[in-house]
C-alpha positions as CSV (number, residue, x, y, z in Angstrom):
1,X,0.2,20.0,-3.5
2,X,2.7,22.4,-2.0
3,X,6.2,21.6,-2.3
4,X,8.8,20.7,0.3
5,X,11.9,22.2,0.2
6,X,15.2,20.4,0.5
7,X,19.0,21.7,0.8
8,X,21.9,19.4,-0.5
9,X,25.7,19.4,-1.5
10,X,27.4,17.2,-4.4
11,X,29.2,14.4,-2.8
12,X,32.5,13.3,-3.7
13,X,32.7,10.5,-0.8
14,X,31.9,7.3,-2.3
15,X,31.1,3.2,-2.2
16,X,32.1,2.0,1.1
17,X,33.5,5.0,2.6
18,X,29.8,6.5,2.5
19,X,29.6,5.0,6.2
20,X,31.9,7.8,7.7
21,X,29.1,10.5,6.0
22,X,26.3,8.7,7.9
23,X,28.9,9.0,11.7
24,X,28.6,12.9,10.5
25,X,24.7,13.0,10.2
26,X,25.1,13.3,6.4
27,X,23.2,10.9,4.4
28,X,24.5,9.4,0.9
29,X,21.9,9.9,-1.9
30,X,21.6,10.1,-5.8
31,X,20.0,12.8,-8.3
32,X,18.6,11.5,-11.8
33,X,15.8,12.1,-14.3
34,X,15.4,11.5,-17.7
35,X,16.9,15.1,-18.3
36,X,19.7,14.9,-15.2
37,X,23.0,12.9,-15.4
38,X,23.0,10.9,-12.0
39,X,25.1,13.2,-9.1
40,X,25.9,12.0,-5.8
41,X,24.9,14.2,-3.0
42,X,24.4,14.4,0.5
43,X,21.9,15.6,2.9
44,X,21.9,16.2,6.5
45,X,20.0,13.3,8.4
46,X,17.7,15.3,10.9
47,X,16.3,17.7,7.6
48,X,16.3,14.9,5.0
49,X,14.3,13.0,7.8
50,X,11.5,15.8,8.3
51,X,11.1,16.3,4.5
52,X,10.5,12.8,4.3
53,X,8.1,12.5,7.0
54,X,5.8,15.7,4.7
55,X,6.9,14.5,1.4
56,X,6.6,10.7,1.8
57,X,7.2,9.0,-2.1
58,X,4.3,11.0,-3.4
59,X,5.1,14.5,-3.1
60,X,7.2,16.7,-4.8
61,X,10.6,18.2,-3.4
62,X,12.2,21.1,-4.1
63,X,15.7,20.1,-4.1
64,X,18.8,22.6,-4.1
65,X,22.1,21.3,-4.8
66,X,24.8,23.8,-3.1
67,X,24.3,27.4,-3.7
68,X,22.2,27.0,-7.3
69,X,19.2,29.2,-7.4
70,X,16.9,27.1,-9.8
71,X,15.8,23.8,-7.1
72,X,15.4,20.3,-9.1
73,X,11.6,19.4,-8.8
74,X,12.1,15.7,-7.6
75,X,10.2,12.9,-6.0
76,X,12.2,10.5,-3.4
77,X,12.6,7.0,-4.7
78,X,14.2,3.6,-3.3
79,X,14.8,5.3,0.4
80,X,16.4,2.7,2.6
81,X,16.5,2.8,5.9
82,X,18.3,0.4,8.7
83,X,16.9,-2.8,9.5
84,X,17.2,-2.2,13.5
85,X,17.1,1.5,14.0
86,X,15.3,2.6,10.8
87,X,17.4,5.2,10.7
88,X,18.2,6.7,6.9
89,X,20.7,5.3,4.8
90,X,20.1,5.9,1.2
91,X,17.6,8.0,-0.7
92,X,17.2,8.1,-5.0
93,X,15.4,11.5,-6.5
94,X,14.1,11.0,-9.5
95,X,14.0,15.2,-11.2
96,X,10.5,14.9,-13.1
97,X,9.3,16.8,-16.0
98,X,5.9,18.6,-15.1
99,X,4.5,17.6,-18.2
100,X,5.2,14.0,-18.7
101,X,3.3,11.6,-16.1
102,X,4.6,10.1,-13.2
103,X,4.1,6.8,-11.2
104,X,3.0,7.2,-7.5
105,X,1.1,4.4,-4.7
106,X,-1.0,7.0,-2.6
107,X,-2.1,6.0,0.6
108,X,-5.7,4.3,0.7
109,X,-7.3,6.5,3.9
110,X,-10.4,5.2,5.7
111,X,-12.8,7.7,6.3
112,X,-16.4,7.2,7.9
113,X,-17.7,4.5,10.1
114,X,-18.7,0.8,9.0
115,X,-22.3,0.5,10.4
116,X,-21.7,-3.5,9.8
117,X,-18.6,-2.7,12.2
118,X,-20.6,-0.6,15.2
119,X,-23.9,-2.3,15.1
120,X,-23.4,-5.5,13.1
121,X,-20.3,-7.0,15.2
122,X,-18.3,-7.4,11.5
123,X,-14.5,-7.2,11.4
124,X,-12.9,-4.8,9.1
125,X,-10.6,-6.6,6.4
126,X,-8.4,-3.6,5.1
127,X,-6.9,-5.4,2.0
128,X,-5.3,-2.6,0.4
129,X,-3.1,0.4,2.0
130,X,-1.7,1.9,-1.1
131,X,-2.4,2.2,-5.0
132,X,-0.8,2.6,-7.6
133,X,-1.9,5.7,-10.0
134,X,-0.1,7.8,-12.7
135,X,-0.7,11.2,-13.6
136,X,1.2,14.7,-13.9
137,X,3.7,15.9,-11.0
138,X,0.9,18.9,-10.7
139,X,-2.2,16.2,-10.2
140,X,0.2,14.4,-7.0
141,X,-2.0,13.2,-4.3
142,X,-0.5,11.9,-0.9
143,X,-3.9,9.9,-0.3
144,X,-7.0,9.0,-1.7
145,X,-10.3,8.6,0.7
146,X,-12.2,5.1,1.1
147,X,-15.6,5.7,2.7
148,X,-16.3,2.7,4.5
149,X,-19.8,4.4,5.4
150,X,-21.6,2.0,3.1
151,X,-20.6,-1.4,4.9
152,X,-24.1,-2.4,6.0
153,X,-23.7,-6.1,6.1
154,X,-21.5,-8.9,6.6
155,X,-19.5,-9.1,3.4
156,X,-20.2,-6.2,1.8
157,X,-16.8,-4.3,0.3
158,X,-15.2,-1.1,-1.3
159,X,-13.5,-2.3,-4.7
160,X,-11.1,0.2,-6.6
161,X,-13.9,1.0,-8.8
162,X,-15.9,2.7,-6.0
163,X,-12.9,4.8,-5.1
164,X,-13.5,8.2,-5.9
165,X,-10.8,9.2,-8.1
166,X,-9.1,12.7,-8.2
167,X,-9.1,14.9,-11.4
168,X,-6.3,14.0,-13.8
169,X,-5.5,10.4,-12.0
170,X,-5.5,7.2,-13.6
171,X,-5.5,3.7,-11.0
172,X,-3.1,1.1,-12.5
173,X,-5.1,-1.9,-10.7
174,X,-8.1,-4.1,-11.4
175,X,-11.2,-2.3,-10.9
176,X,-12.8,-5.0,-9.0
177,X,-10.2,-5.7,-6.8
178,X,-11.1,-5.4,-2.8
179,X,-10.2,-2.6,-1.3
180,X,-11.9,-2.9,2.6
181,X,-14.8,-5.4,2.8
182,X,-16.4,-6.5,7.0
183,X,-16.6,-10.3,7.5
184,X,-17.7,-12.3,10.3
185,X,-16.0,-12.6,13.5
186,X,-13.6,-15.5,14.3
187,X,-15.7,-17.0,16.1
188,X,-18.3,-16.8,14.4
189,X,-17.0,-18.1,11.2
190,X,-15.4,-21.3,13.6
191,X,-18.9,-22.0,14.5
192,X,-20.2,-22.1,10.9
193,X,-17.4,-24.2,9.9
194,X,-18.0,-26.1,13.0
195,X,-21.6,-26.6,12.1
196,X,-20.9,-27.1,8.0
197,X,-18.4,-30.6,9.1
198,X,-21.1,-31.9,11.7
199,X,-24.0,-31.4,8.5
200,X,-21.7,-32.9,6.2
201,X,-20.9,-36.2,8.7
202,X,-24.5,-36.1,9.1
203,X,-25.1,-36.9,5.5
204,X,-22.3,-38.7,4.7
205,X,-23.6,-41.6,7.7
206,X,-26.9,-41.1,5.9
207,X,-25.2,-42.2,2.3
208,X,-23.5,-44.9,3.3
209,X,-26.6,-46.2,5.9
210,X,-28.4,-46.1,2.5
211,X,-25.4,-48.0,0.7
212,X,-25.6,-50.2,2.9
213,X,-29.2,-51.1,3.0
214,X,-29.0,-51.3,-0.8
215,X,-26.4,-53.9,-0.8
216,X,-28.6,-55.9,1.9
217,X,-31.3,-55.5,-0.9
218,X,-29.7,-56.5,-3.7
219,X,-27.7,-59.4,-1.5
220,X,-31.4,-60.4,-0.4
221,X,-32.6,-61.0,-4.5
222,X,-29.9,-62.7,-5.1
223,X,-30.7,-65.7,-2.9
């Protein structure tokens, strides 16, 4: 995955009076890592905002801190954004080590058509948008396909184990956990239920008719 590349200053501005940096388009963050002591920086708004838009949580950033040469290799962590405007207001990197693992939830993208969908009147249930995985910075994926192609019929479903998993990625989830899966229509499943409480009235008059015809019985024998 190619890497986005990011310009930042250290920041001396700090707690509360981080809101004048946001009036100036700047935007508080942090830099850590295992192998980085924690420095406060800033990054302009409109840049950190496209990078974000490519890079996402799952790709990696090249990061330059004012004028060093060498960028920090980082992934963006904890980004908050406003409430109301969803504008930026805080972003963590987290510097990696390229040869230690790293935790990531890649999208889950639907690819295909669902013929239980087009031709079967089903409704698409997409259960899962994102997964975790862990793997080496070099093995990053922003996505991971779910071919929903196979949904024939009414109830049938893509699990986690049918995912087809990139080269040097491991899924931290339960295998047989639902991923998509088609089930009937609203309606249709109203009219089942519908039709499931009439039966079961129907046999419950039935049992207590025949209660009651056995208590005539037995009151009958007694006299």
């Amino acid at each position: 995955m190619e890497h986005v590349k990011l310009q930042s200053s250290r920041r001396t501005v700090l707690g509360k009076q981080v809101k004048h940096l946001r009036r100036e388009g700047l935007i508080p963050a942090v830099l850590f890592g295992a192998k980085q002591e924690s420095t406060p920086i800033q990054v302009q708004e409109r840049e950190l905002d496209s990078v974000l838009r490519q890079a996402g949580s799952t790709a990696l950033i090249e990061l330059f801190v004012d004028k060093e040469r060498r960028p920090h290799v980082v992934l963006a962590r904890d980004i908050q954004r406003d409430i109301l405007t969803s504008r930026l207001r805080h972003v963590d990197f987290y510097q990696v080590q390229l040869d230690r693992k790293v935790r990531t939830s890649p999208a889950l993208e639907l690819v295909g058509e669902a013929p239980a969908v087009q031709y079967g009147g089903g409704v698409l249930v997409h259960t899962l948008t994102h997964i975790e995985v862990e793997c080496l910075p070099a093995d990053l994926v922003d996505s991971i396909p779910v071919d929903i192609s196979s949904l024939e019929t009414l109830n049938d479903s893509v699990t986690i184990a049918d995912l087809p998993v990139p080269p040097g990625i491991t899924i931290l989830a339960d295998p047989t956990e639902v991923v998509v899966s088609v089930v009937a229509p609203r309606a249709t499943i109203e009219e089942e239920e519908a039709a499931a409480a009439e039966l079961e009235a129907e046999e419950v008059e039935e049992l207590e008719e025949e209660e009651e015809a056995e208590e005539k019985e037995e009151a009958g024998e007694e006299e």
